[in-house]
N, C-alpha and C positions, 0 to 999 in steps of 0.2 A: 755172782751178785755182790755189790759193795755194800759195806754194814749201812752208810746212807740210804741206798736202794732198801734195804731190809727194813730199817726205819719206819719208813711207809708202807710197806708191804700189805700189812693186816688192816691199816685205815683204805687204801686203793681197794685191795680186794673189794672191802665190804662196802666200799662206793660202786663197784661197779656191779655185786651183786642188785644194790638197791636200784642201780638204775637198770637193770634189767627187770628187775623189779617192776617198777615202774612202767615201763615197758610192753609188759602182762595188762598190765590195769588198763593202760592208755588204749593197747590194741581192742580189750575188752569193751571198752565206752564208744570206741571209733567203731567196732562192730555191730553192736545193740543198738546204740544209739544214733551213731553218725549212717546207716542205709546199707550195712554189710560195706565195708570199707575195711581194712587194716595200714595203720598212718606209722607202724615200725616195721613190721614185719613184710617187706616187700616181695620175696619170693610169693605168698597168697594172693598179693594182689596183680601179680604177671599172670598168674595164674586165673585168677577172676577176669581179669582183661581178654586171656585167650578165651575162657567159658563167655561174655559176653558177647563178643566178636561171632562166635557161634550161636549163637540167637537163646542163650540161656535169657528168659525173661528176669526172671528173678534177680539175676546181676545188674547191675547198674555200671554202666561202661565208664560214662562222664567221671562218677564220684573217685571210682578206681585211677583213670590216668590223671586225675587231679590230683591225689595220694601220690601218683608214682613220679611226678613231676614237683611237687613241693618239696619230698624228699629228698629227689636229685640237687635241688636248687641248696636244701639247707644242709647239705654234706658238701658241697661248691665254698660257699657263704663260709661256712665254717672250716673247710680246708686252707683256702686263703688266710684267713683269720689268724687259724695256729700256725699254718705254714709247717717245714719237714724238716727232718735232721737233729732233732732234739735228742738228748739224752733219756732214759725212761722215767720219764715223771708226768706231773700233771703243771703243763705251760699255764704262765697266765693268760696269754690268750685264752688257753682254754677254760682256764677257771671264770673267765667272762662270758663267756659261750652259753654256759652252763648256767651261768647266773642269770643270766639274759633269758634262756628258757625257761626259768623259772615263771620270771615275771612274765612271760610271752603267755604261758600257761597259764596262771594264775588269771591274768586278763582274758587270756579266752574263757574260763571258768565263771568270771565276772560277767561277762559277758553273754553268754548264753545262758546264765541265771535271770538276769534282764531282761533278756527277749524272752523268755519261755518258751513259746511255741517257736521250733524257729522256720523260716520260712528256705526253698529251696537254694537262694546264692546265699544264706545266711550258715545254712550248712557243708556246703564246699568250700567257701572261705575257714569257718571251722577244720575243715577236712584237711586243705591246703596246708595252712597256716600249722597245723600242729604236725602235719607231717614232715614238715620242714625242721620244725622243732628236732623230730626224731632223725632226721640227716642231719643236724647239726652238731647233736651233742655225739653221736658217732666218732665224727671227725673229733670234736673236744679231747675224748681219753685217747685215741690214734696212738700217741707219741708212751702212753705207760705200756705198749708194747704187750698187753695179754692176749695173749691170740686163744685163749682157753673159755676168757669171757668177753663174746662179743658184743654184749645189750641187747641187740637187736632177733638174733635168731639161733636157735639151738639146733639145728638140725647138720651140720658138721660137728657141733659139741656132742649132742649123743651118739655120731657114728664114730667119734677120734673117739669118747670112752669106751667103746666098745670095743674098735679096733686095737684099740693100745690097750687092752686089757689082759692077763696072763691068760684068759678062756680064749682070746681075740689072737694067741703068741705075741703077745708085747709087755714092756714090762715099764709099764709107765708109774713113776713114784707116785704116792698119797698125795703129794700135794699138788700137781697137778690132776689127779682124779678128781678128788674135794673139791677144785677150783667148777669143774666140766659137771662133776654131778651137783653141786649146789646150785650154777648158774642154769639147769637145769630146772629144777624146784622153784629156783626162783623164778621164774618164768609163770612157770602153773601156779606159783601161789598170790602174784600179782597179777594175770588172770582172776582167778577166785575173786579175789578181792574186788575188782572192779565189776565182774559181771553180778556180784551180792551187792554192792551197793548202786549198780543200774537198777537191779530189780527192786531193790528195798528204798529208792531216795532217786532215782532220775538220772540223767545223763550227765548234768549239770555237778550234782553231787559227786558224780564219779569221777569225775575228769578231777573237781579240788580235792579226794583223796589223793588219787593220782598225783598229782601235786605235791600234797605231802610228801608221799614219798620221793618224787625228784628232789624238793631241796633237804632230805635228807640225806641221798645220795651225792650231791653236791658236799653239804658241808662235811662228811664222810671224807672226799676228796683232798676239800681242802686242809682238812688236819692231817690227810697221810702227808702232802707238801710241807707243810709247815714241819713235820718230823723231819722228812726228810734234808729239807733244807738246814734243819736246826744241826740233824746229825751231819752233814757236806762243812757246815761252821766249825763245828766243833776235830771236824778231823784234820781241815785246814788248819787251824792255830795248832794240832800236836804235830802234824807234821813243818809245822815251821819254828 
C-alpha cells in the first residue's frame, strides 16, 4: 500500500463502515415500513421472491422484484458512471454518485413525509427508487477495492472471519479482521437504529435518520480523497 493509499485509509474505512451503516437502517425502514421489502440487501429479497412464488401469502412478490430490479438498474447507472480501471480511491464520479444519493434520499424522505399515508404505487416507487440508490452507491466505492467491506451484505464477511481465523486455520492480520468484524456490527447497529426510530417516529422519520447517516458516510469519503490526493501532491513534488 503507498503512504498516499494509507492517507486515506482510516477516513475510507469509516465511510464505508457508515455507509454500511446506513445500509442497516435503510433495510430496516424498507422492511417495517415499506410491506416486508429489503432495498440493500438482495440475497432476502431472491429469497422472498422464491417464498412468494410459492404461495407464501405474506410476501409480497410485486414489492420484492421491484427492489430487485431498481437495484440492478442503480448498480448499471452507477457502474457506467464510475466506469473501471482506477486506482484504489474514491473516483469523482463516485463521489457524485454518492452525493446524488444523498439528495435522492433525502427527497424520498421529503416526500413521503408529505404524503403520510402512502398509497400502493406511492410505495414501490419508494421501494424502486431507494433500491437503486443502494445499487448505486455499491458501484460508487467499487474502485477503493475493500472486498472486507461490502455495504451491502455480511454474510461472506462473517464466513471470511471465521474462516480466516486462527480457530478457522488461517491467520488473517487485525486489520483486516477489524475491517470484517466492525462492518459486521455496523450492519446490526444501523439496523437498530432504523427499526427504534420506525417504531418510535414512522417510516418517514427513519428513512432521514438514514440519511444522516449516508451523507456522513459520504463526507467520511470525501476527506479520505482529499488526504489521499493531498498526500499523491505532496510525494510528487519530493520525488521531482
Amino acid at each position: 500500500m503507498s503512504a498516499a493509499t494509507r492517507a486515506g485509509t482510516a477516513w475510507y474505512v469509516a465511510g464505508l463502515l457508515l455507509l454500511t451503516a446506513a445500509t442497516g437502517a435503510i433495510d430496516a425502514v424498507s422492511y417495517l415500513a415499506l410491506d416486508r421489502v429489503f432495498t440493500g440487501n438482495m440475497t432476502g429479497n431472491v429469497l422472498f421472491i422464491g417464498f412468494a412464488v410459492a404461495g407464501v401469502a405474506t410476501i409480497p412478490l410485486l414489492n420484492n422484484a421491484v427492489a430487485l430490479g431498481g437495484f440492478v438498474v442503480g448498480s448499471i447507472i452507477g457502474g457506467r458512471a464510475v466506469g473501471r480501471g482506477h486506482p484504489p480511491r474514491l473516483t469523482r464520479a463516485g463521489a457524485w454518485v454518492l452525493g446524488v444519493s444523498v439528495l435522492v434520499t433525502l427527497g424520498l424522505t421529503l416526500a413521503w413525509s408529505a404524503l403520510g399515508e402512502l398509497a400502493s404505487w406511492h410505495l414501490l416507487t419508494i421501494t424502486g427508487v431507494l433500491a437503486a440508490v443502494m445499487g448505486a452507491q455499491v458501484s460508487a466505492v467499487k474502485p477503493l477495492g475493500n472486498a472486507d467491506i461490502t455495504t451491502v451484505v455480511v454474510t461472506n464477511t462473517l464466513a471470511n472471519l471465521a474462516r480466516d481465523s486462527r480457530l478457522g486455520g488461517g491467520r488473517q492480520g487485525w486489520r483486516v479482521a477489524s475491517d470484517r468484524f466492525l462492518a459486521i456490527v455496523a450492519m446490526g447497529l444501523g439496523a437498530l437504529l432504523g427499526a427504534a426510530v420506525v417504531k418510535g417516529a414512522g417510516g418517514d422519520a427513519a428513512l432521514g435518520t438514514s440519511t444522516g447517516v449516508l451523507a456522513l458516510a459520504w463526507v467520511s469519503l470525501l476527506v479520505g480523497r482529499s488526504r489521499q490526493r493531498r498526500a499523491e501532491r505532496a510525494g510528487a513534488e519530493r520525488a521531482g
